[in-house]
The first five atom37 places (N, CA, C, CB, O) and aatype in JSON, in Angstrom:
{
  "aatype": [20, 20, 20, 20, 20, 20, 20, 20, 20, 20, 20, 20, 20, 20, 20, 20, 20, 20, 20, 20, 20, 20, 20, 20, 20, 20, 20, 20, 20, 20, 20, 20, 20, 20, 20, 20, 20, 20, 20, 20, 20, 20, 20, 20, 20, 20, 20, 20, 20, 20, 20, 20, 20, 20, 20, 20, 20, 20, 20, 20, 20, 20, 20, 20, 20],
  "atom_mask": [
    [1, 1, 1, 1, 1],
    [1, 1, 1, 1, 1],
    [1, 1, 1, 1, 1],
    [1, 1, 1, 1, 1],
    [1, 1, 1, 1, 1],
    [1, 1, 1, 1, 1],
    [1, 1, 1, 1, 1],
    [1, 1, 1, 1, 1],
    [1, 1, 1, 1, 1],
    [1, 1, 1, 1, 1],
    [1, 1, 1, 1, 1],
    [1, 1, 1, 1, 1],
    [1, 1, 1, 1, 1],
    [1, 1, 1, 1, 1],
    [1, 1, 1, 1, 1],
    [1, 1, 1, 1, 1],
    [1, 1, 1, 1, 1],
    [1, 1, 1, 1, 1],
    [1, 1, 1, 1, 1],
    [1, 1, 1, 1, 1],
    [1, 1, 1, 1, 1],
    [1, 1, 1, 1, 1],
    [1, 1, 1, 1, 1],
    [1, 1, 1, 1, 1],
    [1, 1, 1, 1, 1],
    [1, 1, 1, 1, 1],
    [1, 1, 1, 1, 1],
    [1, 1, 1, 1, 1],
    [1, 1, 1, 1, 1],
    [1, 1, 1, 1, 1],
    [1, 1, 1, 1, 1],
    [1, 1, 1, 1, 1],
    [1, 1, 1, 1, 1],
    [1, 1, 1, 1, 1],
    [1, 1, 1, 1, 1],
    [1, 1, 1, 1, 1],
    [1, 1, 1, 1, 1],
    [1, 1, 1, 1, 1],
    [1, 1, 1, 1, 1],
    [1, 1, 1, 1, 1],
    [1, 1, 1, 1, 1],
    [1, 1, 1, 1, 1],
    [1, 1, 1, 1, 1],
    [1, 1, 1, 1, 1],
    [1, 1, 1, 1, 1],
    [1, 1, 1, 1, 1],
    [1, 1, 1, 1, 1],
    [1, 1, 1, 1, 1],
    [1, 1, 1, 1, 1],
    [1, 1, 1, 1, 1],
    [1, 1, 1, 1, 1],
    [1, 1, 1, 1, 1],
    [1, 1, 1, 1, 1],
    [1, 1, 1, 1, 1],
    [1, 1, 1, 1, 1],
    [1, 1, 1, 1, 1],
    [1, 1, 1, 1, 1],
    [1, 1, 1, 1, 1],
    [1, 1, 1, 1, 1],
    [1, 1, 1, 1, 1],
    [1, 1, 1, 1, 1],
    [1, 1, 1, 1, 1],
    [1, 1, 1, 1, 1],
    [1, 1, 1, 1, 1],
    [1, 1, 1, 1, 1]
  ],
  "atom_positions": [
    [[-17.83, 17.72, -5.06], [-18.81, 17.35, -6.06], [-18.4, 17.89, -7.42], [-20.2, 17.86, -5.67], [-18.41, 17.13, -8.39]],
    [[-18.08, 19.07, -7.54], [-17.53, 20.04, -8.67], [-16.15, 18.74, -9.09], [-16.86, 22.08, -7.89], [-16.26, 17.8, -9.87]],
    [[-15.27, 19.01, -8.49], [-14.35, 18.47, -9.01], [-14.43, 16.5, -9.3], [-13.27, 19.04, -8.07], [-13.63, 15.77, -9.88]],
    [[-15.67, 16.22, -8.64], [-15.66, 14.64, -9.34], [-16.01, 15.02, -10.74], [-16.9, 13.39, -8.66], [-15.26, 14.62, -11.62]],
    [[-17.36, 15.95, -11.15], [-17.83, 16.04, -12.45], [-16.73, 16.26, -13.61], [-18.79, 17.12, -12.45], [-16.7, 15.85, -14.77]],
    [[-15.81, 17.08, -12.86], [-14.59, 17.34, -13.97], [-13.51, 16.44, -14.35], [-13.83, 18.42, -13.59], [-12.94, 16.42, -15.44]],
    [[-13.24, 15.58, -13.2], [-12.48, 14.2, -13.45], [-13.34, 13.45, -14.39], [-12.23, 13.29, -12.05], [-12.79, 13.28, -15.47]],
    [[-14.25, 13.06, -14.31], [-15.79, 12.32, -14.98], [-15.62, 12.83, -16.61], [-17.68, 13.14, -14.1], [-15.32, 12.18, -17.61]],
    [[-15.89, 14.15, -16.46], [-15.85, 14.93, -17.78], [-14.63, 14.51, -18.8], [-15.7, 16.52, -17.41], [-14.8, 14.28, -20.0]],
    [[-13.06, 14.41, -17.96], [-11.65, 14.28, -18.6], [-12.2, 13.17, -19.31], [-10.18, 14.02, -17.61], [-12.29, 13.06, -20.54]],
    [[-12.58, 12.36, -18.46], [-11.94, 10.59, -19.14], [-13.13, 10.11, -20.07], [-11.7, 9.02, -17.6], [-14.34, 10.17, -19.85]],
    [[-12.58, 9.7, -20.99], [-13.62, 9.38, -21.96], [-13.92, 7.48, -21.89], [-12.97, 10.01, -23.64], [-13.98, 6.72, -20.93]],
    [[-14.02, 7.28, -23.1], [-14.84, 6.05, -22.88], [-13.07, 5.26, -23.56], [-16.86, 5.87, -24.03], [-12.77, 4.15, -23.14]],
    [[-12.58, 5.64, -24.07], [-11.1, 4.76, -24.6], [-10.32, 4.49, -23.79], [-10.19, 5.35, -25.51], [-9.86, 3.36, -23.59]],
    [[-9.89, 6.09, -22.88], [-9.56, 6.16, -21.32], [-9.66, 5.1, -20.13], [-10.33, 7.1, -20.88], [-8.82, 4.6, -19.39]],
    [[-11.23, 4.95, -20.27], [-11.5, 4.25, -19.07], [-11.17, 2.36, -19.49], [-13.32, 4.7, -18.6], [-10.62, 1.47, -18.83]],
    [[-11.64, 2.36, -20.54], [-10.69, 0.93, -21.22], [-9.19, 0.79, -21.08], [-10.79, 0.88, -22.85], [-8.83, -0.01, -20.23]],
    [[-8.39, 1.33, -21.65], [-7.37, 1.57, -21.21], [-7.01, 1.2, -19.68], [-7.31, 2.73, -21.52], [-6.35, 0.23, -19.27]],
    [[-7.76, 2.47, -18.8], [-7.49, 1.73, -17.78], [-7.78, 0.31, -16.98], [-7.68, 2.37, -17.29], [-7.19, -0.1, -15.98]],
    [[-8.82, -0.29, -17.67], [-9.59, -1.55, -17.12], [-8.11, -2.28, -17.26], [-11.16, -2.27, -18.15], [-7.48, -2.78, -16.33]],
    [[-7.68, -2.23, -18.76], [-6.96, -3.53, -19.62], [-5.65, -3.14, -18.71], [-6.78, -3.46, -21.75], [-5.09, -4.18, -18.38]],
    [[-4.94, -1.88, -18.16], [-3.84, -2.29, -17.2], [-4.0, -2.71, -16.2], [-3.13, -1.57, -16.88], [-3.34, -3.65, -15.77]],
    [[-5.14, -1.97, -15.4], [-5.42, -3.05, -14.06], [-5.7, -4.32, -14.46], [-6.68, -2.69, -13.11], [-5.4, -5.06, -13.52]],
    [[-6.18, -5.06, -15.52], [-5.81, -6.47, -16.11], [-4.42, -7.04, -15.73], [-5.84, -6.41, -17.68], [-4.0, -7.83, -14.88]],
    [[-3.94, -6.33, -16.69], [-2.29, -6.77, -16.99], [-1.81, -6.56, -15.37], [-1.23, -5.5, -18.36], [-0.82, -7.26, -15.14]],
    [[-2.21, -5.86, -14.33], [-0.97, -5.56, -13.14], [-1.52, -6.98, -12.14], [-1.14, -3.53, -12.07], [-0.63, -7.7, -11.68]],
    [[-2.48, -7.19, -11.95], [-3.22, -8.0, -10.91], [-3.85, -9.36, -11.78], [-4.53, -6.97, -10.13], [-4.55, -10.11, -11.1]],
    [[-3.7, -9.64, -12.86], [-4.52, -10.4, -13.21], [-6.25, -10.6, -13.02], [-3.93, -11.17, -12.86], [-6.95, -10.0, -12.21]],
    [[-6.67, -11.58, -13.97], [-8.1, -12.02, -13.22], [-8.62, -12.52, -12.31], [-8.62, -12.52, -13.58], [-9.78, -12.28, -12.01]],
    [[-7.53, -13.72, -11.36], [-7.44, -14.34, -10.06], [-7.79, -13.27, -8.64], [-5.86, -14.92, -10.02], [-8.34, -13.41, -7.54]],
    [[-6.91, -11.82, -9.65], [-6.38, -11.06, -7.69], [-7.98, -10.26, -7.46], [-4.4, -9.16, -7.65], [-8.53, -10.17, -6.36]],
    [[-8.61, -9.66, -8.93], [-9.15, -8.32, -9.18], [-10.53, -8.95, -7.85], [-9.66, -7.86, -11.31], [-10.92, -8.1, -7.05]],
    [[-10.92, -9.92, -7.79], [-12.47, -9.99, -7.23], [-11.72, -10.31, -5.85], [-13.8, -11.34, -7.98], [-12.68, -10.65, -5.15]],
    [[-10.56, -10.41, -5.03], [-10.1, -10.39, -3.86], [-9.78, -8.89, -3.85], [-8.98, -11.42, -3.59], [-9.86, -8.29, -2.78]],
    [[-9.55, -8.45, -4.59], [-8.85, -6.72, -4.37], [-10.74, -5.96, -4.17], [-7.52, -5.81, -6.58], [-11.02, -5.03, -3.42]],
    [[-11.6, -6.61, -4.95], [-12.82, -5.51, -4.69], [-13.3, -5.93, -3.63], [-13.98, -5.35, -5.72], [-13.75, -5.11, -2.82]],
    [[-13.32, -7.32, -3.37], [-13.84, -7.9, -1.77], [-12.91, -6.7, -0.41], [-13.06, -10.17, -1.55], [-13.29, -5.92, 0.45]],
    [[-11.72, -7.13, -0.86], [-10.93, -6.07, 0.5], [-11.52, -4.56, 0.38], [-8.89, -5.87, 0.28], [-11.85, -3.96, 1.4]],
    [[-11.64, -4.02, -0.79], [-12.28, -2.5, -0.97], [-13.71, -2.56, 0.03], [-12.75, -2.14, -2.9], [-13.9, -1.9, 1.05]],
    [[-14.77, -3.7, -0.7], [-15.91, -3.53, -0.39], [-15.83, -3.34, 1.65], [-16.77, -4.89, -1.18], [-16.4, -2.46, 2.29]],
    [[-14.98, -4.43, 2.22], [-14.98, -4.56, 3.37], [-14.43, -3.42, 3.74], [-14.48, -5.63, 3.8], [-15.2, -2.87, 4.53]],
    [[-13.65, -2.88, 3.58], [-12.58, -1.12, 3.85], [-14.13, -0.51, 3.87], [-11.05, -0.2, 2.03], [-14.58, -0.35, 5.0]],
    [[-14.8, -0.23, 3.01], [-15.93, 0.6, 2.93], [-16.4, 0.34, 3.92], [-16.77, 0.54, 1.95], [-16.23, 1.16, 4.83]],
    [[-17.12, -0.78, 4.19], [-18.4, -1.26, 4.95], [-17.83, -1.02, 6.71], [-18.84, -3.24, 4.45], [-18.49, -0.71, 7.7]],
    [[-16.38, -1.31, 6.58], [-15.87, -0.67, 7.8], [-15.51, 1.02, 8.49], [-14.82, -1.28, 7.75], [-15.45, 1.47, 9.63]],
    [[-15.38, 1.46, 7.4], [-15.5, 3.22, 7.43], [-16.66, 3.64, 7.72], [-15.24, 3.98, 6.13], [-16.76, 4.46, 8.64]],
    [[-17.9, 3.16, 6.98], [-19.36, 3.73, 6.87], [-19.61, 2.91, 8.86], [-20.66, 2.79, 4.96], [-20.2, 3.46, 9.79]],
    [[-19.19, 2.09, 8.87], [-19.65, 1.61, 10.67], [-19.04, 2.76, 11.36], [-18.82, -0.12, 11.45], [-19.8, 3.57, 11.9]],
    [[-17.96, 2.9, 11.41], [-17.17, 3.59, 11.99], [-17.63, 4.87, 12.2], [-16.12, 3.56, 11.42], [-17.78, 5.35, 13.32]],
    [[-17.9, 5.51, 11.02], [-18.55, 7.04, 10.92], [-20.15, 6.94, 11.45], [-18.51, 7.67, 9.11], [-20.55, 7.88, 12.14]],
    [[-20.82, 6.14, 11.22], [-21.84, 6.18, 12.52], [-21.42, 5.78, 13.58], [-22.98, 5.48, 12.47], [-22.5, 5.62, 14.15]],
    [[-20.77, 5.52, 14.2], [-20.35, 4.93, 15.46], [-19.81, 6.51, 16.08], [-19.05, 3.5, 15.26], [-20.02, 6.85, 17.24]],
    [[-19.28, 7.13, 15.34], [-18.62, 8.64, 15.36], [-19.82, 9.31, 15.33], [-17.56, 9.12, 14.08], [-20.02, 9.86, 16.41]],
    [[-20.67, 9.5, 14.55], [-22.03, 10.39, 14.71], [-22.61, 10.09, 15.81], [-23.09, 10.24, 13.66], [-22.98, 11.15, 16.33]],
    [[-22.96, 8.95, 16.63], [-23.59, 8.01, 17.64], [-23.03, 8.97, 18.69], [-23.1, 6.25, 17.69], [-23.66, 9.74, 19.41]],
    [[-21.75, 8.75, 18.63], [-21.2, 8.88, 19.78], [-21.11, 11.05, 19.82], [-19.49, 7.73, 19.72], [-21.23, 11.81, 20.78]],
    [[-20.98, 11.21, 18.97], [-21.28, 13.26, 18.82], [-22.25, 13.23, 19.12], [-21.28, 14.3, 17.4], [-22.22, 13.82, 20.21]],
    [[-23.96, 12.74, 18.81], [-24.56, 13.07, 19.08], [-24.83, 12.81, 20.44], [-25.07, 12.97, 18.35], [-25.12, 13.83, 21.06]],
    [[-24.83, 11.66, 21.17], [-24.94, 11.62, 22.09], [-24.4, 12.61, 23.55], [-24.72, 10.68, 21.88], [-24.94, 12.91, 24.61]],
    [[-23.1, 12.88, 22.94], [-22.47, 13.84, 23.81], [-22.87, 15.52, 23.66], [-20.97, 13.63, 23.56], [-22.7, 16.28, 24.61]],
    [[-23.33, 15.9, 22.58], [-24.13, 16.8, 22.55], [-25.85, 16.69, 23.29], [-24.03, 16.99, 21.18], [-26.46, 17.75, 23.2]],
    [[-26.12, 16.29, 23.53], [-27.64, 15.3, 24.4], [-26.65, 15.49, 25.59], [-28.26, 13.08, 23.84], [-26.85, 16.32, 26.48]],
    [[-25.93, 14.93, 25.57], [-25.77, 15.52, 27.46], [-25.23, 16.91, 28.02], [-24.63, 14.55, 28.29], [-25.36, 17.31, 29.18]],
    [[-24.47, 17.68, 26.8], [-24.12, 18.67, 27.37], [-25.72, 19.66, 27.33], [-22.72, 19.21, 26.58], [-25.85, 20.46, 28.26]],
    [[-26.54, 19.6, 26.56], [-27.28, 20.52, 26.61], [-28.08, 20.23, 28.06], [-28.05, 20.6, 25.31], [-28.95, 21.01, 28.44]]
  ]
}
């Protein structure tokens, strides 16, 4: 948490332009809304996963006790 605020803190507002306008220039405008679709799905598959992982801890804690 500490160290997101301080990354946050570095980059200013010219910074973060900067970076928009090269991820522009590397991927174009065609790739960028297929590159956040694959992110969004990566996510939505981790967050299943990690309850599926809590599901399954908790449950096995429920039987050992």
């Amino acid at each position: 948490m500490i160290a997101q605020t301080i990354f946050l803190g570095v980059l200013g507002p010219w910074q973060i332009v900067l970076i928009v306008a090269v991820v522009l220039l590397l991927f174009g405008g065609k790739k960028i809304p297929e590159l956040m679709r694959g992110l969004g799905s990566g996510i939505k598959e981790f967050k299943d996963a990690s309850k599926e992982e809590d599901k399954l801890g908790s449950e096995s804690k429920e039987s050992k006790s």
